[in-house]
C-alpha positions in Angstrom: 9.7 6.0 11.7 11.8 3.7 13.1 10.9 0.1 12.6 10.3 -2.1 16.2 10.2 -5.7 16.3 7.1 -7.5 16.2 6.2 -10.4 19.2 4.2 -12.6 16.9 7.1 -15.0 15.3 10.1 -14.8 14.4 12.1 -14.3 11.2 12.8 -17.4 8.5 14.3 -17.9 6.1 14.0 -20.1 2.7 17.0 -20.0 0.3 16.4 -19.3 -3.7 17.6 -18.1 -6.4 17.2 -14.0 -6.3 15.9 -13.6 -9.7 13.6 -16.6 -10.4 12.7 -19.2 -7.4 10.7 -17.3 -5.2 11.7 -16.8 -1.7 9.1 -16.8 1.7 9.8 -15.2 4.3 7.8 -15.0 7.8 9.1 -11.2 9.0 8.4 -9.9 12.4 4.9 -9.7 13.2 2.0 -11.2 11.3 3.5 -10.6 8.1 4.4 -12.9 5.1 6.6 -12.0 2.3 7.3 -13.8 -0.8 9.8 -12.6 -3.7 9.6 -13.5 -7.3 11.4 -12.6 -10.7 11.5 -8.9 -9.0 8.6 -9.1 -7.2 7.9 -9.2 -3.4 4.6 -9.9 -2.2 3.6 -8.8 1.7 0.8 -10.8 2.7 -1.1 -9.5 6.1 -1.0 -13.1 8.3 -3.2 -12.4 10.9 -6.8 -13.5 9.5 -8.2 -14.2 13.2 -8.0 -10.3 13.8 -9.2 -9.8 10.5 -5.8 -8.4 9.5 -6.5 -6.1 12.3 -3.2 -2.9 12.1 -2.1 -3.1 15.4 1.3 -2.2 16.8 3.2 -5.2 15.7 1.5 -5.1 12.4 2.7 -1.4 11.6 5.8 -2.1 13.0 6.1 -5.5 10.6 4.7 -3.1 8.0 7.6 -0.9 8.2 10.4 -2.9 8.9 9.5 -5.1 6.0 9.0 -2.0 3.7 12.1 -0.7 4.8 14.0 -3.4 3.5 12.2 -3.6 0.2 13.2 0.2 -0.6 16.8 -0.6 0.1 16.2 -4.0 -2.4 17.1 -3.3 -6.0 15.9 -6.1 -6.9 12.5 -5.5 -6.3 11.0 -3.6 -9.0 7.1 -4.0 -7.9 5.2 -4.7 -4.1 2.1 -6.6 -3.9 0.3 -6.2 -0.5 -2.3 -8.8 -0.1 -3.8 -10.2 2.8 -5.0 -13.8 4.2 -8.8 -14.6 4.7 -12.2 -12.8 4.9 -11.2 -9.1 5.5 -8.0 -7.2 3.7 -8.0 -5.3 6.9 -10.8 -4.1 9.4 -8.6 -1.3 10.4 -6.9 -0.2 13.9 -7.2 -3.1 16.6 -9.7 -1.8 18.9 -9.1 -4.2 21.5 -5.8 -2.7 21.5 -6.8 0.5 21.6 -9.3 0.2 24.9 -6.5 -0.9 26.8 -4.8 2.2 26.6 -7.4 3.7 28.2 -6.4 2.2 32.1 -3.1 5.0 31.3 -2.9 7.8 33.7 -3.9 10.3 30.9 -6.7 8.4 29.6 -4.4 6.3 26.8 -3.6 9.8 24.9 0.0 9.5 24.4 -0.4 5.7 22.5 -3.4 7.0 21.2 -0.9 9.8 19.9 1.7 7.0 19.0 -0.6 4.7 17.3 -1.9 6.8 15.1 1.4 8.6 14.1 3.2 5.2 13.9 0.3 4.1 11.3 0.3 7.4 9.5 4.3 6.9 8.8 3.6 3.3 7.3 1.0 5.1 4.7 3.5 7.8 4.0 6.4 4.5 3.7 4.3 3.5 1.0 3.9 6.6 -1.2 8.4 6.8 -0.6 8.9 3.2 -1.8 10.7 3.7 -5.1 8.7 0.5 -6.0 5.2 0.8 -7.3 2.6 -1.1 -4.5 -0.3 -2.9 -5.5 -2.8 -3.7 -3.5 -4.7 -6.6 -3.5 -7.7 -6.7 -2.1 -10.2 -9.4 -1.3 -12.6 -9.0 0.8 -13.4 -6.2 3.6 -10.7 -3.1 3.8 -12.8 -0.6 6.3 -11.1 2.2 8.2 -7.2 2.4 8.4 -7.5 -1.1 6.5 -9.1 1.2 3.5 -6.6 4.1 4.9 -4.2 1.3 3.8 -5.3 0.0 0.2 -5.8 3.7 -1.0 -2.5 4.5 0.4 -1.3 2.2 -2.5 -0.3 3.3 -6.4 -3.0 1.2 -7.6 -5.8 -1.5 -6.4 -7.0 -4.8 -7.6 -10.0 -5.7 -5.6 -12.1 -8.9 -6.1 -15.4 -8.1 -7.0 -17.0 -8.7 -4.0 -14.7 -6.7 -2.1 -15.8 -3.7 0.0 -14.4 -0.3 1.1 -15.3 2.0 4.1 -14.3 4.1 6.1 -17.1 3.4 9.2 -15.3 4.5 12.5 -18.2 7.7 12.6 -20.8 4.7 13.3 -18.5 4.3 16.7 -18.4 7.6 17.3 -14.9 8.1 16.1 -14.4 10.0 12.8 -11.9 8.6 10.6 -9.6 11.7 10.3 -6.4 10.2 9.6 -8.0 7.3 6.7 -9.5 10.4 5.4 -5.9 11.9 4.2 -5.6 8.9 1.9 -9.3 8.5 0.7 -9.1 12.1 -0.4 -6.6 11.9 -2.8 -7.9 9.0 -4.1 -11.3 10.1 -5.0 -13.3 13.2 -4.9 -13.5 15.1 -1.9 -17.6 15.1 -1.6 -17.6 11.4 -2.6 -15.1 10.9 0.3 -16.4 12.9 2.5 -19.9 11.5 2.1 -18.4 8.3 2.9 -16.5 9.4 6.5 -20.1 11.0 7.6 -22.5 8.0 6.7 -20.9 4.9 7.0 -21.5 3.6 4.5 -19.5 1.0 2.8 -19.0 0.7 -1.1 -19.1 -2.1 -3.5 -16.0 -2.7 -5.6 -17.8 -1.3 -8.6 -18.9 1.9 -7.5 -15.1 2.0 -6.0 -13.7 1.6 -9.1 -16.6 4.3 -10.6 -14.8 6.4 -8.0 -11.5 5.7 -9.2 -10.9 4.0 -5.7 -10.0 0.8 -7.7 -7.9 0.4 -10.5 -8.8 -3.1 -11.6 -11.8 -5.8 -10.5 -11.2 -9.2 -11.2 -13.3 -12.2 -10.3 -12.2 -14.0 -6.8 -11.0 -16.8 -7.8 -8.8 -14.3 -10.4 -7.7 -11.8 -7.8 -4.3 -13.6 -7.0 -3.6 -13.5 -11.0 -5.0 -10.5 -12.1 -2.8 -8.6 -9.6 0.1 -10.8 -10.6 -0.3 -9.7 -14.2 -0.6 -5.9 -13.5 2.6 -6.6 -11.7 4.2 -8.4 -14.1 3.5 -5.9 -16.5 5.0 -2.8 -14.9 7.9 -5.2 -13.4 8.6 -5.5 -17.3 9.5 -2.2 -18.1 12.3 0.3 -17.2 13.3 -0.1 -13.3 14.9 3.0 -13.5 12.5 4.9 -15.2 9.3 3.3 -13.2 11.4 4.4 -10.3 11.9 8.0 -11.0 8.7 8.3 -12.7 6.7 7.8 -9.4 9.2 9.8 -7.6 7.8 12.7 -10.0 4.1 11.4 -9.8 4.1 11.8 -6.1 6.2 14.5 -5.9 3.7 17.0 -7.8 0.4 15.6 -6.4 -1.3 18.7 -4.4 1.1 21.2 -5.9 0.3 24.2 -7.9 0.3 24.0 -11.3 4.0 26.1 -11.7 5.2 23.9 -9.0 4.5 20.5 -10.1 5.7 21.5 -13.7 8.8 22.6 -12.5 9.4 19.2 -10.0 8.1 16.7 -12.8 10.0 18.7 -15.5 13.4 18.2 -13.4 12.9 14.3 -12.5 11.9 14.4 -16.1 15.7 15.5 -17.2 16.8 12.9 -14.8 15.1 9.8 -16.3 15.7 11.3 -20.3 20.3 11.7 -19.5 20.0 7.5 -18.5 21.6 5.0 -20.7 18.5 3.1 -21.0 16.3 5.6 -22.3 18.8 6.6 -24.7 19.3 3.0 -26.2 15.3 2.9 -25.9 14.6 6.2 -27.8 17.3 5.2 -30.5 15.7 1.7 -30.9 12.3 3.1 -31.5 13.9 5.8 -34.2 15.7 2.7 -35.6 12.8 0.9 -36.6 12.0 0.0 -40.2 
């Protein structure tokens, strides 16, 4: 998908030291970004919209992850978001003006939803592992968003839903995501009622990797961070080329993909020193 710019602000710049003082950054859009020792945190800026993915914010979205996948210096992605809601979804005031179109707003109806649909996929082809972070409300595409992620920290008061079917519009596309995240009868229960679910029962699900009091969100994510930023960049790397790589394929297939990546990651330097280290222990 090729990244457009955003109307909402303009870039800036802070200088730093790459490896240790962090950087912010205000990218195109409503979007923040922050580096630190390896890690770059995307913060959704647009709280009055309730973090709201309209077109500037998938475009942000994937201009900003596009330069993070070409960053070797990033080793882990935190995507958090500012105020009440992670993010309430598609911006519907958006989307009813593309209904005064001549064809009824189908064609940016059509664009919209591919355009948000790349951004998930973005995501999954980051060679970095993405975290996110959520703290309050993350309901239709905003929830298409979170479980689009390799892993979620939630406050414990956040919630998850996926309620467009109590608008009359079915949440096909947030369903992709949800479905490999959980089982597909919890999921699908979810797209038919409407009904939202607590951070507990989403982590019962396996929705949510990690809950965390509020006022620990910001540091519990940090440390999940910390701790993967901390091992192997070049093994992390390929290892959740092979993780996503196999997902949904038969059993033969996803062997035979994982085992190759797996001959990959075992011929590097690293690993070598690693393994001989471990054998060289007293």
């Amino acid at each position: 998908m090729s990244p457009r710019p955003g109307s909402s602000s303009k870039a800036a710049h802070r200088s730093r030291d790459a490896s240790s003082s962090p950087r912010a950054e205000a990218v195109a859009g409503p979007l923040l970004r922050e580096d630190r020792d390896g890690i770059a945190t995307v913060t959704l800026a647009s709280p009055a919209t309730l973090n709201a993915l309209s077109s500037d914010m998938l475009a942000a979205l994937s201009a900003t992850f596009g330069r993070i996948a070409a960053d070797p210096g990033i080793r882990v992605v935190i995507l958090a978001a500012e105020g009440k809601a992670f993010s309430a979804g598609h911006d519907l005031r958006e989307m009813q003006g593309f209904r005064t179109a001549p064809d009824g707003g189908k064609a940016q109806f059509q664009t919209l939803f591919d355009r948000c649909a790349g951004v998930m996929q973005e995501i999954s082809a980051l060679p970095q592992p993405v975290i996110a972070r959520v703290q309050g409300v993350a309901t239709a595409a905003g929830c298409q968003l979170a479980a689009s992620c390799d892993l979620i920290v939630a406050s414990e008061t956040a919630r998850f839903g996926v309620n467009g079917i109590n608008l009359g519009l079915f949440c096909s596309t947030p369903a992709v995501a949800l479905s490999r995240r959980v089982a597909p009868g919890a999921a699908f229960e979810l797209l038919t009622t409407g009904d939202f679910l607590s951070a507990a029962r989403a982590q019962a699900l396996g929705l949510v990797t990690r809950l965390a009091p509020p006022d620990r969100l910001p540091d519990v994510a940090r440390q999940l961070a910390e701790s993967i930023a901390a091992k192997d960049p070049a093994a992390i790397r390929l290892g959740k080329r092979a993780f996503q790589a196999q997902l949904g394929q038969p059993l033969p297939d996803a062997y035979r993909l994982a085992g190759a990546i797996m001959v990959e990651n075992v011929l590097l330097s690293d690993t070598a020193r690693g393994i001989q280290a471990f054998l060289d222990r007293p």
